[in-house]
Structure formats: C-alpha cells, structure tokens
N, C-alpha and C positions, 0 to 999 in steps of 0.2 A: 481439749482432750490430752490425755499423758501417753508416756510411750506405751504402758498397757493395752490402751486402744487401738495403739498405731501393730505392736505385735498380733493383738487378735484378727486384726486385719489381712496381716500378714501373711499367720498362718492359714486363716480361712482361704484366701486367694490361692496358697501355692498346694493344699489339700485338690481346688478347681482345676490348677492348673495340669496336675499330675494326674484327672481323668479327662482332660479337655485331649482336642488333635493337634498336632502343631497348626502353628499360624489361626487358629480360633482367637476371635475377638472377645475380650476381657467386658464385661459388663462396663455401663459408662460410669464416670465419676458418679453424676448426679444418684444414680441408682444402688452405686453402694454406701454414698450418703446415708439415702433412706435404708437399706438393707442393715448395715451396721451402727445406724443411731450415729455417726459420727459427723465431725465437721469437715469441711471442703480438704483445710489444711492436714488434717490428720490423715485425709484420704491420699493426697498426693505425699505427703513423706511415703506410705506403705508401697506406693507404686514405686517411687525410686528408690527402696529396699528394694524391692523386687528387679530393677531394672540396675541396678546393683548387684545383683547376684545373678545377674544372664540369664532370670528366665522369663521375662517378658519387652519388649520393647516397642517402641513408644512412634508413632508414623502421626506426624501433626498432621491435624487435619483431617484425619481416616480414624484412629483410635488409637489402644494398644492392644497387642495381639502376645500368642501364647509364643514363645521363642524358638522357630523351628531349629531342632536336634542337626546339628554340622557334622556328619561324620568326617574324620579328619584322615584324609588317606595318609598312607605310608608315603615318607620322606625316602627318594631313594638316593644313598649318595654315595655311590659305587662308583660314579664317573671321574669321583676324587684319588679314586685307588691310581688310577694311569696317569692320570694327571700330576699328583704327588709325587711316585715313586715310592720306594723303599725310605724308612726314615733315617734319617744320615746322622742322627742322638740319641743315645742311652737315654736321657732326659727328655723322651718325650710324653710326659704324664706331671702332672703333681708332684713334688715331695711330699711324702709322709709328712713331714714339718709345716706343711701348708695346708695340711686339712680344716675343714673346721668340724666340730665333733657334738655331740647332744649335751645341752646344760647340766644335765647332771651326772656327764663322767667327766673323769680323773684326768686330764689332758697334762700328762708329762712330755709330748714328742712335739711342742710348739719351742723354735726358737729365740725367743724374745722374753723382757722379761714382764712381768703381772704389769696390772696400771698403779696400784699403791706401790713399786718400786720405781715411780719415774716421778719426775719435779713438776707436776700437772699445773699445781699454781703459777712457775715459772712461765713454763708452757704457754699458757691462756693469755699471760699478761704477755707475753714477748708478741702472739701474734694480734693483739689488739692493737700494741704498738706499732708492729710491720704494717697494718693493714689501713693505718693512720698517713701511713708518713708518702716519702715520694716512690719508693720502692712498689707500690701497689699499682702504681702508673706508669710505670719504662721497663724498659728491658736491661737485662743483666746484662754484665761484661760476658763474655763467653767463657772467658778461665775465673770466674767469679766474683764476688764483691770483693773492692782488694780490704775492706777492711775484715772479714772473713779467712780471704787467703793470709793478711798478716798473723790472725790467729794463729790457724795452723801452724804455720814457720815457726811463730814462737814457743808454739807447745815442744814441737821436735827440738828445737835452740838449745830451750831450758834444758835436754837432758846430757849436751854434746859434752863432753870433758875438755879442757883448756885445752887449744892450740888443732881444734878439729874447728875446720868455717862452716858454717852450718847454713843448710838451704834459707835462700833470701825469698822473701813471700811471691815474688814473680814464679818461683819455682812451684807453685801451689796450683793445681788446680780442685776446684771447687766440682761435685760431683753429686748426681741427683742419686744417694746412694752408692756403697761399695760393688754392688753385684755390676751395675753398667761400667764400672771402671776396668772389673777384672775383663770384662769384654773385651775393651777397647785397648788395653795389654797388652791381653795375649794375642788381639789384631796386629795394633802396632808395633808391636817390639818384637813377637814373636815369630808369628805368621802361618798362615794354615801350611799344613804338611811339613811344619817343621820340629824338632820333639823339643819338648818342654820339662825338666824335671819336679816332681810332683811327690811331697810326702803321701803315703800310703798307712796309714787312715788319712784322711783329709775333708776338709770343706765341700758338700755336697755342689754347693752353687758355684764353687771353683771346678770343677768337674766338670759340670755342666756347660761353664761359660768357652771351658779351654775345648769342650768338644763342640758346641755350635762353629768358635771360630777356627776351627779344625785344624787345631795343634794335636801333636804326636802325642801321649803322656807316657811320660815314663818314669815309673811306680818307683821308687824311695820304700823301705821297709822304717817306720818312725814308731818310738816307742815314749813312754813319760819325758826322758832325756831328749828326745831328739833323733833323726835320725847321725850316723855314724857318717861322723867328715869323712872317712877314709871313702866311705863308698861315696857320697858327692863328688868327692873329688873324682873315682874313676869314671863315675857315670857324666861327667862335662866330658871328659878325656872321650870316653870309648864315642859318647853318641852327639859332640859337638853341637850340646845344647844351648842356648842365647841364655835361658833364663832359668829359675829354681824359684818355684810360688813356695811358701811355706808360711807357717805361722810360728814363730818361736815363742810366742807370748799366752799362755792360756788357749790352748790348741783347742780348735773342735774337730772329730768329738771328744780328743780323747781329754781334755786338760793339763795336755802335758807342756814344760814350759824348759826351753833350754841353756844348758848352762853356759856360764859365759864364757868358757874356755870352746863348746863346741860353736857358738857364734863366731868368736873370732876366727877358730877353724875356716867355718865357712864361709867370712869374708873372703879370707885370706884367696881359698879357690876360686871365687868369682873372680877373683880380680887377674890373679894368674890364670886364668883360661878366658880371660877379656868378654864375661857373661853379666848377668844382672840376677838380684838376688829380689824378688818380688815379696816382699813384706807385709804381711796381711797382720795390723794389728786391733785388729776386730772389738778384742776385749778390753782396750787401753783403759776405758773407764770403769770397769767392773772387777778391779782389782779386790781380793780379802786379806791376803796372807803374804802378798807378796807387791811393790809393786813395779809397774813395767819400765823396763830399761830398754828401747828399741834400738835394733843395730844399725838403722837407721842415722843414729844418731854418733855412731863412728864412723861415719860414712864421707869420707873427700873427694872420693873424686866420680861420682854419681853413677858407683854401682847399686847400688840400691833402691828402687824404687818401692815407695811405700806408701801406703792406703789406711787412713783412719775415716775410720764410721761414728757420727752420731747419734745413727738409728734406734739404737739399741738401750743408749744411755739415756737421751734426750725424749725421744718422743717415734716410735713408729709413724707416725703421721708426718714427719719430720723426714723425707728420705737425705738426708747431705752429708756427704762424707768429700774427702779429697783426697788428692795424691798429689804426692812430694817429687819429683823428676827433675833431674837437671839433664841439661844440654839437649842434644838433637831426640833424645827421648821423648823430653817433656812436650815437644813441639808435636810430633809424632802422637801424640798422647791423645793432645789438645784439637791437633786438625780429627781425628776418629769421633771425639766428643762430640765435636760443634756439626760433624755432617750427620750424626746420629739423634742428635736433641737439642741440636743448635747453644741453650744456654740453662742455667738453674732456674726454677722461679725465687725472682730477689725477693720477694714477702716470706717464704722459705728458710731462705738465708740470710735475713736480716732478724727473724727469729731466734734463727738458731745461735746466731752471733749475741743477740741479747740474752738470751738465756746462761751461756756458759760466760760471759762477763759481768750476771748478777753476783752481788756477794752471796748472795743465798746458796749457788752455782759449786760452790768446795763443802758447803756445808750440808749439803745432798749429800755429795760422794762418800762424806763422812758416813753419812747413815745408812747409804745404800751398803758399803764396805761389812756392817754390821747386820744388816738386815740378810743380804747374799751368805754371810757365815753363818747364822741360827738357821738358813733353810738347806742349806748344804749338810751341815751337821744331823742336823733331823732327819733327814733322809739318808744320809749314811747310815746312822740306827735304825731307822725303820728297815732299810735293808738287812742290818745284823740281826737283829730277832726277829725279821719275819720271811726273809729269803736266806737263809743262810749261805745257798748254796751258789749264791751270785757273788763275783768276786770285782771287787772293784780295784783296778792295775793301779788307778794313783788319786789322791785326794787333791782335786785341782786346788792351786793356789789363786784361782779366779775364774772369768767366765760365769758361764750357767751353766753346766752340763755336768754329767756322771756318765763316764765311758764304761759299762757293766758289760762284764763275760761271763755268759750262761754257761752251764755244764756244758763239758764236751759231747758232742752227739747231738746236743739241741736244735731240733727245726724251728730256726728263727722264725720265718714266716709263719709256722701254724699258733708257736709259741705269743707271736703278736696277734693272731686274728683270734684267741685263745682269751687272750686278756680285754681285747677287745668287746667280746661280746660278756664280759662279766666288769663291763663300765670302766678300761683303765686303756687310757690311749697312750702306747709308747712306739718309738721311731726303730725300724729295724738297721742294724748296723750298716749293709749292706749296702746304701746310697754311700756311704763315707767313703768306702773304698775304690780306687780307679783301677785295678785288677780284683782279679780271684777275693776275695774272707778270708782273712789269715784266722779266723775263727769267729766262733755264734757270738754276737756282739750284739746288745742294744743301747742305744742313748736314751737317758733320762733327765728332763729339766727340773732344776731345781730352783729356777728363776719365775715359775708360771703361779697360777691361780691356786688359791687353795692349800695351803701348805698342812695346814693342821688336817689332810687328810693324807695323807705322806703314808701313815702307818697303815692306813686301809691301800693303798696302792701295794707298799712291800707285801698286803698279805697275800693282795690279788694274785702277785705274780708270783711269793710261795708256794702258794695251793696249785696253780696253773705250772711251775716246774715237779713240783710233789707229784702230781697226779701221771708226771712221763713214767 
C-alpha cells in the first residue's frame, strides 16, 4: 500500500477520534485491516502518525486508546520575584540584535555579517582538519594554543612602527569570543563599584558586560572623530578611573574611526594618569576604505589592553577572539578566564588558526573589502531616494553598520515597531547609549541577508517617517 492509504487511514481514525471519549479503545489492528482493505504494515505506519501527533497512545498488551486531553495548569512563578530581587542590569532582555525575525522580512538590526560574506569553504575544510587531528582529544592550554596566540602577537607586531617592542605571544590570551573577555576586564582590571570611562554611543554588549560586572560608566559624548582628548583627559582626573573601553577603529554603532592625532592624545592621558585604554577592535578585518592602525600597536609599556575578534570575519560559529595584556594585567585577565570557562575548545581554535593561515585567507579579505563597499553604498542610496529625511552623521570607513538619525521629535520605539509590522526589522539606537539618547538614533546593517532589497527597506522606513 502507498502513503495514500496510509493518509486515508489516517484521516478516517482522527475524524473517530474527535467523536470518541478520552481514553476509548481504538478499533484493533486486525479490524481496521479488514475495514480499510489495507495491509498490516500500512495499518501500523497510520497508528504511529497518530501516536505522533499525541492523539492516541499505545499500552502493549491492553491496546491503543483515544489520548486523554491534559489540561496543563498555570505555571506559578511569583516565588521567583522574592527570591530574585530587583534586577541589578539594564540588560536584562534580549538585544534587538539578537532577535530572530520571520523569513520574509528585511532584517537590518542583526549584527554579523550574511553567510556569502564569510570564507565557508575555508571554514568547512579547517574544521575537518581540527577534528581529524589531536586537538579533538585533549584539553587546551588555558591562555590558548600558543600557536594561535603567536598569531595574534603577530598580527599586532606587523603594525608597531620601528623602535615600539611589541607584545610577545605569551601576552595573548585566547578567548571563547570578545563579549566574555569584555567581562573578565572589566572584572579584573576594573572592579565592581569602580567608574570606568565609556564612549557614549557605544557597543551594546560592552554595556551590558561593564553593568553585570558592576563598574561605574561614565559616559564620554563620541562623535565620527572620536570623543575630545580634552574631556578624557578631565574625566581620568575628576573620577580617578582605572580604564577607558573604546573603539577607535570602525565604531559601532556609529562608524566612526579616530584620527590619529586624537589617539595619540589619548595615549598620552592614559599613561599620565597611570589608567589602561581598553581597545575593542572589533572590525579589524572588515575594513572598505580605510585600513586599521590599532594604538595598540604604539603601545610600550602595557597601557593598552586590546581585544580582536574572529567572530565576525571568520565564521559565527567560530566564537575566538583574544586579548593582548601585558604584565600583572594579563595574569589578572587570564586567572578570571580560567575560573569562568576553564579553557577554548582547541577543535575551535585550531580551526580558526587554519583558516586565517590559508592563502586563500587575504584573498577573502580582498573580496569581502569589495563586497562590504557595493552594500554599504547601496544602501546609502537607497536611503537618499527613499528616506530622504534620515540623515546619516558619517559614511563608515568599515564595519557593517549605518548610524542613522531620524527627524527630530521621532519616537524611536513606535517608529521601530512601525517598520516592523510592515516587514523591516531595524535596531533602536537606544541600547548603544550608557546614558540619556543624545537624539532618535537607529542602527542599520549593511553586512546582513538580502542586499538587493536595501531599496524596499529605505522605502519601508520613508513611508513610516512620512506618514509622522
């Protein structure tokens, strides 16, 4: 018999079922045999359809019976409220950036970039290899594969100018991901109840990490250039901060990237107020127009602590990233790491080491450089002729993002649930910021799914600012 017979079966019984009582005993095999002309086998597939789909189940020996209906009482979980307390994080929900959305909208508010912008083939062959070798059988170093951490060190090396020593690969530590480093940072070097200065837009997940580990923040006003060394400098002075997270390279949200007179600036303050300048260079591989020079890399005498991600470039499934630390920092770092998640997985990190040491590995970058500026571009025009009225402060020279500022007056939030329900998912500014909205901000990715509907998104959100 084909599955036709086994469907008419099917239906027949759950028609029975739906005027039978709970727990009524299902006619026997044998009899629906004869009743549907069919064979033994075709009668049990239709049962385990049905017992399949919870509404019949099956008691050896006794029969099978109609599924009595569970009414599922209320979950009561109010004992959680006393228990819990008050919550002690702005970040207790989701990022906007984390949602996942219906296949057929417009998802601008994902951080990462498409899968046709990542090296998949690399990818696949690096983890067949990890998973081949001895790495799939032992435990990692705790500060990582040092042939991984020598990467690192060398990438930072290559960019030091003569007569700067440049962190030696012990200074690496290897990291399941940037966002558990920012953690174990602002744990160790900073410390809860202590203030930390914080560019203002900023990295939603740096926020987040510096309020779990319950540092102070104190908001930085940052703009395309950077924020203003003058005020760094008074803000170490006034509120005898240890550290200053920032990102000089391809900012999110905003893409703003700093020049190199205010870096050295802001060397220069760290060092004279005996602080650390936390370097978040996020975007290092997703350069277009520009590429990155990390201050990192004039860096002697280990004010700087700095964090590169592979996430991004490499493969999300890939979380490794690491941080550059020297002296009693790095140690400090390293003991937070290891009581938190003990080590990397080396299959992980033996991947991700084969991938960026394929030749194939610059010849990506090459195309990703090119592929990143046709969907940046495109979407900039789609915003000129179809938003007019959205204003974009600076045309990153890298990253994925577009930092866009709605008309004045605009309710962001309605304005996003707005677009939302007419298929266009974009991230409200508002997570960026560690105070007050210095104004109606949204982030839009230019790195995500879907590019050639870019023009249907700017329309989405014309009409949806039109219509205020």
């Amino acid at each position: 018999m084909n599955d036709d017979s086994t469907s008419r079966i099917v239906t027949g019984l759950r028609a029975w079922i739906g005027d039978a009582r709970p727990d009524a005993r299902l006619p026997s095999n044998r009899a629906l045999v004869a009743e549907y002309g069919a064979s033994p086998v075709t009668v049990q597939k239709a049962m385990r359809q049905l017992i399949g789909l919870g509404l019949v189940e099956s008691r050896p020996g006794v029969g099978t019976f109609v599924r009595a209906v569970r009414t599922a009482a209320p979950v009561d979980h109010g004992w959680q409220t006393a228990a819990l307390g008050a919550a002690q994080v702005r970040g207790s929900t989701l990022s906007s950036t984390q949602r996942s959305v219906a296949p057929d909208a417009i998802g601008l508010h994902m951080g990462y970039p498409s899968r046709d912008l990542l090296p998949e083939r690399l990818v696949r062959q690096a983890l067949a290899r990890a998973a081949r070798s001895d790495v799939a059988l032992r435990r990692a170093p705790a500060a990582g594969l040092p042939e991984l951490q020598a990467w690192f060190a060398a990438e930072l090396a290559s960019a030091a100018p003569a007569g700067v020593t440049p962190a030696a690969p012990r200074d690496t530590l290897v990291l399941s991901g940037s966002q558990s480093g920012l953690s174990s940072i602002f744990r160790a070097v900073v410390g809860p109840g202590q203030p930390l200065l914080i560019e203002s837009p900023s990295y939603w997940g740096a926020i987040l990490a510096a309020d779990q580990a319950g540092v102070t923040l104190v908001p930085l006003p940052s703009g395309p250039d950077g924020p203003d060394p003058v005020d760094v400098d008074r803000a170490l002075a006034r509120t005898g901060a240890r550290a200053f997270y920032a990102q000089p390279t391809f900012a999110n949200p905003t893409g703003g990237r700093w020049p190199a007179e205010t870096g050295l600036a802001v060397l220069e303050s760290v060092r004279r107020h005996g602080a650390f300048l936390i370097e978040d260079d996020w975007a290092h591989d997703l350069a277009i127009d520009a590429d990155p020079h990390p201050l990192a890399a004039l860096d002697t005498d280990g004010h700087v602590i700095y964090l590169r991600s592979l996430t991004k470039s490499v493969s999300p499934a890939l979380r490794v990233a690491a941080v550059i630390a020297r002296g009693p920092a790095r140690d400090r770092i390293l003991a937070d790491r290891a009581a938190e998640s003990m080590y990397v997985s080396g299959i992980l990190q033996a991947a991700a080491l084969d991938v960026v040491t394929q030749p194939g590995w610059r010849t990506h970058l090459r195309g990703l450089r090119e592929q990143l500026r046709a969907r940046r571009d495109l979407l900039l025009a789609s915003l000129r002729d179809h938003a007019p009225t959205v204003h974009v402060e600076t045309v990153p020279a890298g990253g994925l993002n577009l930092w866009l500022r709605l008309p004045d007056g605009s309710d962001v939030p309605e304005i996003v649930r707005d677009c939302e329900s007419r298929g266009l998912i974009i991230a409200p500014g508002t997570e960026w910021f560690p105070a007050e909205p210095s104004g109606p901000y949204v982030r839009a990715n230019y790195g995500g799914e879907d590019p050639e509907r870019f023009p249907e998104a700017a329309a989405i959100l014309g009409r949806v600012l039109a219509a205020r």
